[in-house]
C-alpha positions in Angstrom: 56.6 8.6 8.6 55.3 12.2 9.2 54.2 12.6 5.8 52.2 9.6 5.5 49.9 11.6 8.7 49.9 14.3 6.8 47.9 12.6 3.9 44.9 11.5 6.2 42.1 13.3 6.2 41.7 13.5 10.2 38.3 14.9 9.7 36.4 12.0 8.0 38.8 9.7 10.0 37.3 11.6 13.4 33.5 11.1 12.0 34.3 7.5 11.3 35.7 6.6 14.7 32.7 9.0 16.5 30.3 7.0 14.1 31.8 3.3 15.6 31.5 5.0 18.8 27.9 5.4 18.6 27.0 2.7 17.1 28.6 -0.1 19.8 26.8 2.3 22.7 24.2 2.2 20.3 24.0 -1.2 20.2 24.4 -1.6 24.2 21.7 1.0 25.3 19.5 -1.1 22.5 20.1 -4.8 24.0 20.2 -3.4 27.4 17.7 -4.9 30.4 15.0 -1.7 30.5 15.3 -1.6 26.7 14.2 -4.9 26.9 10.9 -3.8 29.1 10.1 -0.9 26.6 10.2 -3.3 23.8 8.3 -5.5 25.7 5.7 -2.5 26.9 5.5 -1.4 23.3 4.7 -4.9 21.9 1.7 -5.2 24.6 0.2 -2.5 23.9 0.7 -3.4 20.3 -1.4 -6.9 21.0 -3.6 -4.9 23.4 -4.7 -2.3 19.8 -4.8 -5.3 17.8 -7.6 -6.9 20.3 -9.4 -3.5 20.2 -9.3 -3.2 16.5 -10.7 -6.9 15.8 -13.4 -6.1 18.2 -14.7 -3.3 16.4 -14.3 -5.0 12.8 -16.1 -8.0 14.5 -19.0 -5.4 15.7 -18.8 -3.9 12.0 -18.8 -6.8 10.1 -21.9 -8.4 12.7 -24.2 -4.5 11.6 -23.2 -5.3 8.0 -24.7 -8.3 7.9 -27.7 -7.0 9.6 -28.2 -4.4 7.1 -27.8 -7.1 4.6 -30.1 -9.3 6.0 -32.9 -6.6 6.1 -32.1 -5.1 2.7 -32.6 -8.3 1.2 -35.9 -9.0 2.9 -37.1 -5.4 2.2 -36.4 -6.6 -1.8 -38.5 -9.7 -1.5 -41.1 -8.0 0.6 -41.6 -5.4 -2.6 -41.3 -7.9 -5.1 -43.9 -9.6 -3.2 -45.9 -7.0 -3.1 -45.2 -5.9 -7.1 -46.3 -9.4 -8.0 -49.6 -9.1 -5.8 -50.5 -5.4 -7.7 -49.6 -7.2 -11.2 -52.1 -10.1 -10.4 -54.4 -8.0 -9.6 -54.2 -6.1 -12.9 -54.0 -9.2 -14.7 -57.5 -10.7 -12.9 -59.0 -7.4 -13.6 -58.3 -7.3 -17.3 -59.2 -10.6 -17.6 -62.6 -10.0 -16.7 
């Protein structure tokens, strides 16, 4: 019977047992009634970033289509005003 302890290895049977240790207090400090309220802190403050960050891509998105909107009316005011100079070089060689 003595031999058969002498063939385990009590180190790696010591790290096993301190390993199953931790993880059941692991596992109690995790699901454990102010773990709970961090969890639930850290997911409000998650919403409350996800709020802020749709905000600003709302504010973004609204200035990019601003600068669209102008852009494109600054390219039909100078096509406007290209087609203006070519009439007017077309009436003038024409007479």
């Amino acid at each position: 019977m003595l031999n058969c302890l002498k063939c385990i290895d009590w180190k790696k049977t010591g790290i096993f047992a301190a390993g199953v240790l931790f993880g059941t207090a692991g596992i109690k400090v995790l699901s454990s009634k102010d773990a709970k309220k961090v969890y639930t802190n850290c997911t409000a403050a998650a919403l409350r970033a996800r709020d802020c960050v749709m905000k600003t891509a709302a504010v973004i998105q609204e200035n990019a289509e601003d600068i669209y909107a102008e852009a494109q009316q600054i390219n039909e005011e100078r096509a406007a005003a290209e087609a203006a100079v070519e009439d007017e070089k077309e009436t003038e060689a024409g007479e």
